[in-house]
PALUM-348543 format. One record per residue (C-alpha): x, y, z negated; residue in three letters. Coordinates in Angstrom, 2 decimals. Layout:
N
<X = X	Y = Y	Z = Z	type = Ala>
...
***
This chain:
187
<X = 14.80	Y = -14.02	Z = 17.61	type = Unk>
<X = 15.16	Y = -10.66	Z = 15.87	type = Unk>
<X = 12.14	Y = -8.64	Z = 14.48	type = Unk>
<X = 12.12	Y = -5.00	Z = 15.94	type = Unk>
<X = 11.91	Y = -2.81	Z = 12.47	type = Unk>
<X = 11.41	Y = 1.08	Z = 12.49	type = Unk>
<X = 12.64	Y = 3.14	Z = 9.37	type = Unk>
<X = 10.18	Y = 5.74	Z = 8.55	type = Unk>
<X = 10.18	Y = 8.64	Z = 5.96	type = Unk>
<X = 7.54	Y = 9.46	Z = 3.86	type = Unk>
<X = 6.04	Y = 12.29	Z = 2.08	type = Unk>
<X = 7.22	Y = 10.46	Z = -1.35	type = Unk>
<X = 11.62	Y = 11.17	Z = -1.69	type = Unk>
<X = 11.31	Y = 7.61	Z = -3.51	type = Unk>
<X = 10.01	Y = 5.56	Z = -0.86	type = Unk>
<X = 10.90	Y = 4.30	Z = 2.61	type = Unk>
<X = 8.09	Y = 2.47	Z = 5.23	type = Unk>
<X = 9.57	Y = -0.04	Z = 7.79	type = Unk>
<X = 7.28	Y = -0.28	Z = 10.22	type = Unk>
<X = 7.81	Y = -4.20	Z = 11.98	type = Unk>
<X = 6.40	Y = -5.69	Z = 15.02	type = Unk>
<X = 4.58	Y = -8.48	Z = 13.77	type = Unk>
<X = 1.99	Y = -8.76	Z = 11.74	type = Unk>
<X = 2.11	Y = -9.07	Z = 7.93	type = Unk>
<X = -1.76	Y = -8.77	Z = 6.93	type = Unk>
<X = -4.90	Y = -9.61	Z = 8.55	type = Unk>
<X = -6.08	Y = -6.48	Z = 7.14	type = Unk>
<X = -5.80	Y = -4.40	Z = 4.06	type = Unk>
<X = -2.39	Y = -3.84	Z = 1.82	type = Unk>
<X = -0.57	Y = -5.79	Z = -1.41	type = Unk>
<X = 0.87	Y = -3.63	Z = -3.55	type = Unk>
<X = 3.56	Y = -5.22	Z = -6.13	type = Unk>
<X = 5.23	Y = -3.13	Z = -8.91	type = Unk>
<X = 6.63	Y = -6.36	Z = -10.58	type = Unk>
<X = 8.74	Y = -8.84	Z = -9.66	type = Unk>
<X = 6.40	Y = -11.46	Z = -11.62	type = Unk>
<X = 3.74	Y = -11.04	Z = -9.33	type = Unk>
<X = 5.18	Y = -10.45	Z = -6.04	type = Unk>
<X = 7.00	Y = -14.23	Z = -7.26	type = Unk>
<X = 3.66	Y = -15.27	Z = -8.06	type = Unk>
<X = 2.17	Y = -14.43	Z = -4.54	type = Unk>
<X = 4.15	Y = -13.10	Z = -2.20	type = Unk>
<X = 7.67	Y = -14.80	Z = -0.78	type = Unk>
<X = 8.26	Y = -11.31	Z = 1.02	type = Unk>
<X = 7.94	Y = -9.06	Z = -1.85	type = Unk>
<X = 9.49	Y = -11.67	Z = -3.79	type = Unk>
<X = 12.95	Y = -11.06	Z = -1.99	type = Unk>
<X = 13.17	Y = -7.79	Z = -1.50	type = Unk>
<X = 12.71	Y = -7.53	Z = -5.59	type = Unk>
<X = 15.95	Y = -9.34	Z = -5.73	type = Unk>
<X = 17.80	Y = -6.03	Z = -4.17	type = Unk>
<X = 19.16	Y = -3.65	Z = -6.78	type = Unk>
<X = 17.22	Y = -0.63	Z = -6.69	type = Unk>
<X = 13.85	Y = -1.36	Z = -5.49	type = Unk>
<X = 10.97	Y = -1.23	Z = -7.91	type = Unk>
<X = 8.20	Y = -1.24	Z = -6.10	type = Unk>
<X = 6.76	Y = -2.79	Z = -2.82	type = Unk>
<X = 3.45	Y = -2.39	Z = -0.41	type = Unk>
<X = 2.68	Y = -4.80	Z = 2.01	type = Unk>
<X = 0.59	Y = -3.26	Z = 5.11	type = Unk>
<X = -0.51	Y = -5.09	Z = 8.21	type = Unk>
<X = 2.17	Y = -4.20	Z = 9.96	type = Unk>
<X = 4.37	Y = -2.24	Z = 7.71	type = Unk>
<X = 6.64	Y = -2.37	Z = 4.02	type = Unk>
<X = 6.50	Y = 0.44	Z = 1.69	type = Unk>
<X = 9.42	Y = 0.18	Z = -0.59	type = Unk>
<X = 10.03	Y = 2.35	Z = -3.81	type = Unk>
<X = 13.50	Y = 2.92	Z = -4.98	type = Unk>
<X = 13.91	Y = 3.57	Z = -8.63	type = Unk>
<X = 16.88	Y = 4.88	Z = -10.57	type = Unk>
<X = 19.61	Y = 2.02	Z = -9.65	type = Unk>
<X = 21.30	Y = 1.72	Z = -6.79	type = Unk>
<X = 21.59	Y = 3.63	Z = -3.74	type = Unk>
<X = 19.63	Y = 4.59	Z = -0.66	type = Unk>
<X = 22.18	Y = 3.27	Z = 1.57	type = Unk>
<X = 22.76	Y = -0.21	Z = 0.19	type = Unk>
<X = 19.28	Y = -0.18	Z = -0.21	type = Unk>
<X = 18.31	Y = 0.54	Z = 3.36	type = Unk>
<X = 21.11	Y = -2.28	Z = 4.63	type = Unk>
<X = 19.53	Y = -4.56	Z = 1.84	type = Unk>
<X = 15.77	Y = -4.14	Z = 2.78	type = Unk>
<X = 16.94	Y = -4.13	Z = 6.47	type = Unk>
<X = 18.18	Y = -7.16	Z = 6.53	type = Unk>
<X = 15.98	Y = -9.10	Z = 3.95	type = Unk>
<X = 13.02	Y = -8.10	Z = 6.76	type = Unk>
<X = 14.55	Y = -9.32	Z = 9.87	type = Unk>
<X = 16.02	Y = -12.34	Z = 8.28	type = Unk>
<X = 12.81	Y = -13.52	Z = 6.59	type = Unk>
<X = 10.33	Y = -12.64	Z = 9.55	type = Unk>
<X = 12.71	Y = -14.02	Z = 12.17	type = Unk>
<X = 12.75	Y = -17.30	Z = 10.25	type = Unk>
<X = 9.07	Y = -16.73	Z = 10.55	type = Unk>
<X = 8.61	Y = -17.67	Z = 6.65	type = Unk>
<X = 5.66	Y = -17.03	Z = 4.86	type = Unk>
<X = 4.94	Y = -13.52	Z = 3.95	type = Unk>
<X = 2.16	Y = -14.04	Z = 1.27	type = Unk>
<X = 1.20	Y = -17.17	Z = 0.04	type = Unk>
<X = -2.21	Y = -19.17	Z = 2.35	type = Unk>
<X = -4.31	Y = -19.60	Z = -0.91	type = Unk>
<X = -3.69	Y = -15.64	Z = -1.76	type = Unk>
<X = -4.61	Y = -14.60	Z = 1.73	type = Unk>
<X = -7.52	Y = -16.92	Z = 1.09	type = Unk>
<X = -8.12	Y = -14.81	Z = -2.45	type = Unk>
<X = -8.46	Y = -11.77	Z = -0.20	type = Unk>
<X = -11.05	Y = -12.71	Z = 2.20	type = Unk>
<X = -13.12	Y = -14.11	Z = -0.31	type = Unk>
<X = -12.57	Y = -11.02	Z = -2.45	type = Unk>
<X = -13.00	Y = -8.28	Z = 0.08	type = Unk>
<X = -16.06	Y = -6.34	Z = -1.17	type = Unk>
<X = -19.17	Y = -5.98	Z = 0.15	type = Unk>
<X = -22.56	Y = -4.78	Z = -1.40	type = Unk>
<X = -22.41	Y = -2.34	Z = -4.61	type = Unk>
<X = -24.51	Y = 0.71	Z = -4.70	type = Unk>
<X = -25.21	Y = 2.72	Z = -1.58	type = Unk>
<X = -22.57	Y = 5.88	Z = -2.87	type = Unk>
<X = -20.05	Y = 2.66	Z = -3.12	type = Unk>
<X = -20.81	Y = 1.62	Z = -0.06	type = Unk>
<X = -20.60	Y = 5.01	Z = 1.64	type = Unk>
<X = -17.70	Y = 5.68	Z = -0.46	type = Unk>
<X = -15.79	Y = 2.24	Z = 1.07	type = Unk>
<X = -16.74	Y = 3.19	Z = 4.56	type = Unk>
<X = -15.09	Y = 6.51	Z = 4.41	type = Unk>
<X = -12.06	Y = 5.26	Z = 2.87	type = Unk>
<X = -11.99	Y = 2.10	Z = 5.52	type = Unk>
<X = -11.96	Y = 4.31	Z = 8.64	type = Unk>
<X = -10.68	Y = 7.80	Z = 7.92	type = Unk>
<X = -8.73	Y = 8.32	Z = 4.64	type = Unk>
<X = -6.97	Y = 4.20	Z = 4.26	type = Unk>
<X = -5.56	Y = 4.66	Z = 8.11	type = Unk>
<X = -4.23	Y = 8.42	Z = 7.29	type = Unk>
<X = -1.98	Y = 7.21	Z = 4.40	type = Unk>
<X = -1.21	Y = 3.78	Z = 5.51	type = Unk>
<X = 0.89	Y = 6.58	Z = 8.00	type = Unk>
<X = 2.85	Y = 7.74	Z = 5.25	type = Unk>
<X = 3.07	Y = 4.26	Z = 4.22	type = Unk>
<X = 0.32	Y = 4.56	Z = 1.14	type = Unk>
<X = -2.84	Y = 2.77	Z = 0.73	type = Unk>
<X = -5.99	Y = 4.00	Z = -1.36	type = Unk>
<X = -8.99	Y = 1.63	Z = -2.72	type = Unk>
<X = -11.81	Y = 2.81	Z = -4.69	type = Unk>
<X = -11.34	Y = 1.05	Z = -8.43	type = Unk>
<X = -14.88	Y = 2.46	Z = -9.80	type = Unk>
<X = -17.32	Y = 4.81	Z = -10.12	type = Unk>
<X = -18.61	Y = 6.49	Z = -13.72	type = Unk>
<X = -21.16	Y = 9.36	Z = -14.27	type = Unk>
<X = -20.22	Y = 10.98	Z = -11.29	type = Unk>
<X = -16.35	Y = 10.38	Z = -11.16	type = Unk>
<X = -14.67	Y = 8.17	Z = -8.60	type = Unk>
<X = -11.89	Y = 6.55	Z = -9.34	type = Unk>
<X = -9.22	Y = 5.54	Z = -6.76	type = Unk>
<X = -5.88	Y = 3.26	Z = -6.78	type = Unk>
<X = -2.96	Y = 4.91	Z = -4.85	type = Unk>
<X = -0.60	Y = 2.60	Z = -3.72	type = Unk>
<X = 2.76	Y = 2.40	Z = -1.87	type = Unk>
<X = 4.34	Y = 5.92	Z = -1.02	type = Unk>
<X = 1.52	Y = 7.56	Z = -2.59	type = Unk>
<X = 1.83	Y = 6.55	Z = -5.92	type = Unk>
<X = 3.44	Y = 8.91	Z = -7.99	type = Unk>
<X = 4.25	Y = 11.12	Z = -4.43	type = Unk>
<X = 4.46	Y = 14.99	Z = -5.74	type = Unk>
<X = 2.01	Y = 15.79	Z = -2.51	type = Unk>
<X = -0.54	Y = 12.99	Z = -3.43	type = Unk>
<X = -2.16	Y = 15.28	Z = -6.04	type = Unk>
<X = -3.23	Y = 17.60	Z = -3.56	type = Unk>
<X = -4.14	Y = 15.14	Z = -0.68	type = Unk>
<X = -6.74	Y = 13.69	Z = -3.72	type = Unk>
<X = -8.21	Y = 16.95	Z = -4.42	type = Unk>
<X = -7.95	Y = 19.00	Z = -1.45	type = Unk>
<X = -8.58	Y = 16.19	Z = 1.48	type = Unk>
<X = -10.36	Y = 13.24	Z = 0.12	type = Unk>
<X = -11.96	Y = 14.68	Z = -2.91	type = Unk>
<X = -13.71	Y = 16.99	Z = -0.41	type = Unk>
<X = -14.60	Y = 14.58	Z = 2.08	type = Unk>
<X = -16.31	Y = 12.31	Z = -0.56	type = Unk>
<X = -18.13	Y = 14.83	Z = -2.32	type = Unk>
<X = -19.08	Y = 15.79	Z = 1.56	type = Unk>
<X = -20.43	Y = 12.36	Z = 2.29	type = Unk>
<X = -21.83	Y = 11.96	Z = -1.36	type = Unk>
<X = -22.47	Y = 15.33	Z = -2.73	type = Unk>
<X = -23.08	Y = 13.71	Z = -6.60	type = Unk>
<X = -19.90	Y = 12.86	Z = -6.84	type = Unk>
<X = -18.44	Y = 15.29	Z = -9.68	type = Unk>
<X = -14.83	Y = 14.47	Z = -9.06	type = Unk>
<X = -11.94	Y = 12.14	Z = -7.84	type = Unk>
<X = -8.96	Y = 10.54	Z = -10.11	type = Unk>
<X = -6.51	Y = 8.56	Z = -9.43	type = Unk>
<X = -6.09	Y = 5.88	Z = -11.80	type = Unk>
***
């Protein structure tokens, strides 16, 4: 049985998404930027490390985010990542490891200060769904004296366009919702 996988561009030259049929994540993304730690918790991420080229990769709940670095090229790459996907979720092999899933849930966070809150809401249901398009994900890291700090993952880390999606789109929407926010960073 053969996985049905979609190649998708994104707004980052560096990165591909592959959008699959099947689900990967109950909810949420992974991001890896080291083999060590996709080894350490993800059996997905862990092989597509092992193609030359790729240097970083996003797990979504229904998509891969892979970044391309200096070796190799986008061709092989493609075939590699390709085939690595439908071989490994055909097999129906584990994608990320039970007891990290298990991490997750227990993990996902709830409470914090009302502007957190609000802040996490927003994110949730407008901006996280927006980029997860462009295969990117965004979480908030912190907030201090005003600033809010957000992780951008997959396509939209380092992604020449991300810099004005921050300030321009979400920066304004937050300071919208939660008009003591001074500014946004990405961290």
């Amino acid at each position: 049985m053969s996985v049905n996988i979609q190649l998708e561009w994104t707004p980052n030259p560096s990165t591909l998404k592959y959008v699959v049929d099947t689900q990967l994540l109950p909810r949420g993304a992974m991001n890896f930027t080291t083999r060590d730690v996709a080894v350490e918790r993800s059996p997905l991420a862990s092989r597509l490390f092992d193609i030359k080229g790729v240097t970083g990769v996003m797990l979504g709940t229904n998509f891969v985010t892979v970044t391309k670095g200096d070796e190799g090229e986008w061709d092989e790459l493609n075939d590699g990542v390709m085939n690595a996907l439908d071989q490994h979720l055909s097999a129906n092999e584990t994608v990320v490891k039970p007891e990290v899933l298990e991490q997750m849930a227990a993990k996902a966070v709830t409470g914090g200060t009302e502007m957190e809150q609000r802040i996490r809401e927003i994110l949730d249901a407008e901006i996280r769904p927006a980029v997860a398009q462009d295969g990117g994900d965004i979480t908030l890291d912190r907030i201090e004296n005003g600033t809010v700090y957000l992780h951008m993952q997959g396509s939209c880390s380092g992604c020449p366009s991300s810099t004005a999606t921050l300030r321009m789109g979400i920066e304004t929407r937050l300071r919208e919702a939660c008009p003591e926010i001074v500014e946004v960073v990405a961290v």
